[in-house]
N, C-alpha and C positions, 0 to 999 in steps of 0.2 A: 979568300976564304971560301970554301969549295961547301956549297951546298945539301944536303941531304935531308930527305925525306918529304920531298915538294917544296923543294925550296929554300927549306928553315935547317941554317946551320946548327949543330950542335953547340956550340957558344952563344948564338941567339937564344936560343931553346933554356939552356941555365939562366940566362941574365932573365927572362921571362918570368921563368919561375921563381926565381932568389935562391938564396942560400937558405937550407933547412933550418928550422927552427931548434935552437940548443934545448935537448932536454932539461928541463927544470926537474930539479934534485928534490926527495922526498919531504924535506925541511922546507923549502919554501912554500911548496903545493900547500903543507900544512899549515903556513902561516899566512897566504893568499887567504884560503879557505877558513879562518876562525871561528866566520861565524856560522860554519857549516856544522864547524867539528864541535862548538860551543852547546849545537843542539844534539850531536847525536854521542858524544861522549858519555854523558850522565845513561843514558840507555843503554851504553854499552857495560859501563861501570855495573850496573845493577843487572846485568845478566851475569858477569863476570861473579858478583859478589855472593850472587843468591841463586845459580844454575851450578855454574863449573863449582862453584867456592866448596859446595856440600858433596862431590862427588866421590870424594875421598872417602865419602862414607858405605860405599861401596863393599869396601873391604870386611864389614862388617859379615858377607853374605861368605867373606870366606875363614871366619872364623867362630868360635865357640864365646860371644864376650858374656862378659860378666859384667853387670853396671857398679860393682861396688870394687872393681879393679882397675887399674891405669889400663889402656887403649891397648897400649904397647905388650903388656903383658897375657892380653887373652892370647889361648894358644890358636894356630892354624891347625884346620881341619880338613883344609881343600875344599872340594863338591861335595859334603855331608851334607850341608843344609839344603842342596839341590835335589840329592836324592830322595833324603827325607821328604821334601815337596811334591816331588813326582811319583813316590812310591805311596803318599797319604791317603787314606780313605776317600779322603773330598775334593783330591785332584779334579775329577774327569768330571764330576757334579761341577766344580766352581768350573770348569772349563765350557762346558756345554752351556751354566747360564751366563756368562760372561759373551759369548759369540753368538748367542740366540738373541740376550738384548741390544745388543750392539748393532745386529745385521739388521736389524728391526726397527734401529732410532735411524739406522742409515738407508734403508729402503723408505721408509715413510719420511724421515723429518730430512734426510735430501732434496727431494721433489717437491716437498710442501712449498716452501719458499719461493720456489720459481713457477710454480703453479698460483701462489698471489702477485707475485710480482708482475705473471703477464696478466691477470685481471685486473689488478688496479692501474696498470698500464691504458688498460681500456677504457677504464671511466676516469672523472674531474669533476673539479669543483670540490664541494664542502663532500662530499659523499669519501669523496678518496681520504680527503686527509683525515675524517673521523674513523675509518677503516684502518689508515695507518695509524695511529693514535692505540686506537682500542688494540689493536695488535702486540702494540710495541713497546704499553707498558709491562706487561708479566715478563718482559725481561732483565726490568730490576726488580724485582720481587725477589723474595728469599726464599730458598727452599722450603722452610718453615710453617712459611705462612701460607704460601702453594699448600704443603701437605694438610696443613689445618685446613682449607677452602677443600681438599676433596674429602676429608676425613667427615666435615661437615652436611657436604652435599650426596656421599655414599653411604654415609651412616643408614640402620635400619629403622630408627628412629627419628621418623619426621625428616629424611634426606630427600634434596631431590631429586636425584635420580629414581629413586623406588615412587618418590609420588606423581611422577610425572608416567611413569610406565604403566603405574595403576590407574590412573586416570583415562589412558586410551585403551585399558585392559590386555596391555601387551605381556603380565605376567601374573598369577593369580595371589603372589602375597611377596613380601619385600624379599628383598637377594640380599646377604649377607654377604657383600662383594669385600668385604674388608676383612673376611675368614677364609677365602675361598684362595687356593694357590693360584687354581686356573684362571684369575683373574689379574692374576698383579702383574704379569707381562703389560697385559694392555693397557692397563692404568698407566704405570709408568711411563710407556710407552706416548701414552696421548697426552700427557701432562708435559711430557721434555716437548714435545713439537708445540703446543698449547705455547710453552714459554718462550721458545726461541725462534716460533715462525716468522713473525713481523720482525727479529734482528736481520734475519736471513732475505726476507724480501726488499732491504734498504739497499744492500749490496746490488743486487741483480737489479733492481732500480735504477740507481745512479748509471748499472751498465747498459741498461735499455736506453735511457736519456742521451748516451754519446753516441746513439746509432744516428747516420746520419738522413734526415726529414727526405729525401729526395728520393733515396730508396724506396721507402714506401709512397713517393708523390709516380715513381716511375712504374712500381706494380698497379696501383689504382688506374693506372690510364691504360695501363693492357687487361685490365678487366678481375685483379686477382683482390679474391674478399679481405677481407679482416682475419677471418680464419688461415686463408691462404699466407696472408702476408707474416702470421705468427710465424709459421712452421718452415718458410722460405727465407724470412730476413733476421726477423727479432731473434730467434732460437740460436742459428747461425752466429749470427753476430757476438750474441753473447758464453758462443761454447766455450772461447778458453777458460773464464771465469769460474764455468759450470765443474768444468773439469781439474783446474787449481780446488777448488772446494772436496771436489771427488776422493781429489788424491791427498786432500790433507783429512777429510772424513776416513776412508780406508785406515789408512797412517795411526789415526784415533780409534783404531776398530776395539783394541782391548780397554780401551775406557770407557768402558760400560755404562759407569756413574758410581757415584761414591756416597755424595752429600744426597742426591735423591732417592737414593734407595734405601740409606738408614737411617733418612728422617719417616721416608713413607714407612719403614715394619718398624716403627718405634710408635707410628700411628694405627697400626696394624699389626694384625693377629704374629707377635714375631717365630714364637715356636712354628706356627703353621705354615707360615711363606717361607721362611727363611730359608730353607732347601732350595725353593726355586729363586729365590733372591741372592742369595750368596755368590759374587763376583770375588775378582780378585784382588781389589781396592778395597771391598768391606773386609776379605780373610786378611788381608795386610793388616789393616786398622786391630779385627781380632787376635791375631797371636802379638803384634807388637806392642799395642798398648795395654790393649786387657790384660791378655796370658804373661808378658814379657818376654815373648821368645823374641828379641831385636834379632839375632842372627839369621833365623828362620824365616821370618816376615821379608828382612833384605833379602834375601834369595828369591822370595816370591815374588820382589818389587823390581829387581834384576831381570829376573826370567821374564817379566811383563814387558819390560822396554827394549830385551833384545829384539822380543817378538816384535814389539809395536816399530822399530826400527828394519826391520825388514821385511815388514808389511808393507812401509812408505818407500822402500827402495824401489821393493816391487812393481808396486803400481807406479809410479816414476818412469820405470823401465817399461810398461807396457805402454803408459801416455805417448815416453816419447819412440818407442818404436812404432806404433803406429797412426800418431798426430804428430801436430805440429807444438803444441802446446806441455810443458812441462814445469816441474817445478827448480830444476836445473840440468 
């Protein structure tokens, strides 16, 4: 038996290794696995049931229906109700507040969270976890009762906002912030991160805590601070995270808000804000439910998720061309 490659015959070499293993057929895999598929079926069933299932209603955006008619019988229209949308007085108004609030929850309520997440990183003890507590309950809260708690505390009457301003005399008589337009960006704005910062810093959290102790045991003994060590190991460490969030925030750019914004001008001045309140989840809700234009509203709710669908492609594409981290 004639040797090769130092020595080791090709027939030594197979016997070494064995014979490959027979693939296992799709049926078995799935019956190995039961109690894998046992949990993740029902999940998948209910995306199936109540995602894909309604999609069909799509079709709605390319016809004229009628609710007092069979499905089948409204006529096709093609891109009427498209046009009609883009051609409408309160296109570019819903457009402009739709991506002003949006760019706005994601410049600020992005970085909120990871801006707590490395201070409470920093401290312990009873101090952190009453910080995460108080934080992280306004995230079950309801809309609601949020809106009622600022409608409460902005009011002109005994609010306090206005009594705490007058009290260090930062303005000469109460602000009428719940009539004022130029106001209700920021409200909304501080009330969405107000509710969902302490969700957002549990995540980044759990991802600081898998950094591993010795990185920062190995900066500390070359002389690099607390401060240093944020910006060289923690940050680092946790950018994919940062950046899955980025890109599924982006992705979510035209979901401006729906449930916050017509509970707040239901609590607020609505003829007066509404102009700068009107997204394209509240003009959905308005011509489909109120008006009954179903056809027209679907086309606005189409046009929403083409957009929001290649908004995430987008950013996807630029992750992964130039990181390492992507969403796939």
């Amino acid at each position: 038996m004639k040797a090769v490659n130092g020595g080791v015959s090709p027939q030594a070499a197979a016997a070494a290794v064995g014979k490959p293993e027979k693939k296992m057929s799709l049926g078995r895999r799935f019956i190995k696995q039961w109690d894998f598929q046992l949990m993740i079926w029902p999940a998948m069933l209910f995306i199936l049931v109540f995602s894909y299932g309604p999609m069909w209603g799509v079709l709605l955006a390319f016809k004229e229906y009628n609710i007092f008619a069979p499905f089948s019988e409204s006529p096709w229209v093609g891109t009427l109700q498209f046009r009609m949308f883009f051609e409408s007085p309160e296109f570019w108004d819903i457009m402009r507040n739709t991506f002003c609030i949006a760019l706005l929850k994601l410049a600020i309520g992005f970085p909120a969270p990871i801006i707590l997440a490395l201070l409470l990183n920093e401290v312990g003890g009873w101090f952190k976890r009453v910080v995460q507590t108080v934080t992280y309950i306004p995230h079950f809260m309801s809309w609601v009762v949020i809106s009622g708690m600022a409608f409460s505390m902005l009011s002109v009457d005994q609010g306090t906002v206005n009594d705490v301003l007058l009290f260090f005399h930062l303005i000469d008589e109460p602000i009428n912030w719940l009539s004022k337009p130029d106001y209700f960006w920021g409200i909304l704005v501080s009330l969405n991160v107000w509710k969902e910062i302490g969700f957002g810093s549990i995540v980044y959290l759990a991802a600081i805590v898998g950094i591993d102790p010795a990185m920062y045991e190995a900066a500390s003994i070359d002389g690099a601070s607390r401060f240093k060590q944020i910006f060289l190991i923690t940050i680092p460490s946790i950018m994919p995270i940062m950046i899955i969030f980025l890109i599924l925030g982006i992705g979510n750019t035209l979901n401006a808000g729906y449930e916050d914004i017509l509970v707040l001008t239901k609590n607020m001045n609505n003829g007066i804000v509404m102009p700068v309140a009107n997204v394209i989840d509240t003009y959905v809700y308005q011509m489909g439910v109120l008006n009954q234009r179903y056809s027209y509203a679907t086309a606005a709710g189409v046009f929403k998720s083409v957009l929001s669908v290649t908004l995430l492609l987008v950013a996807n594409g630029f992750a992964r061309r130039f990181g390492k981290t992507s969403l796939w």
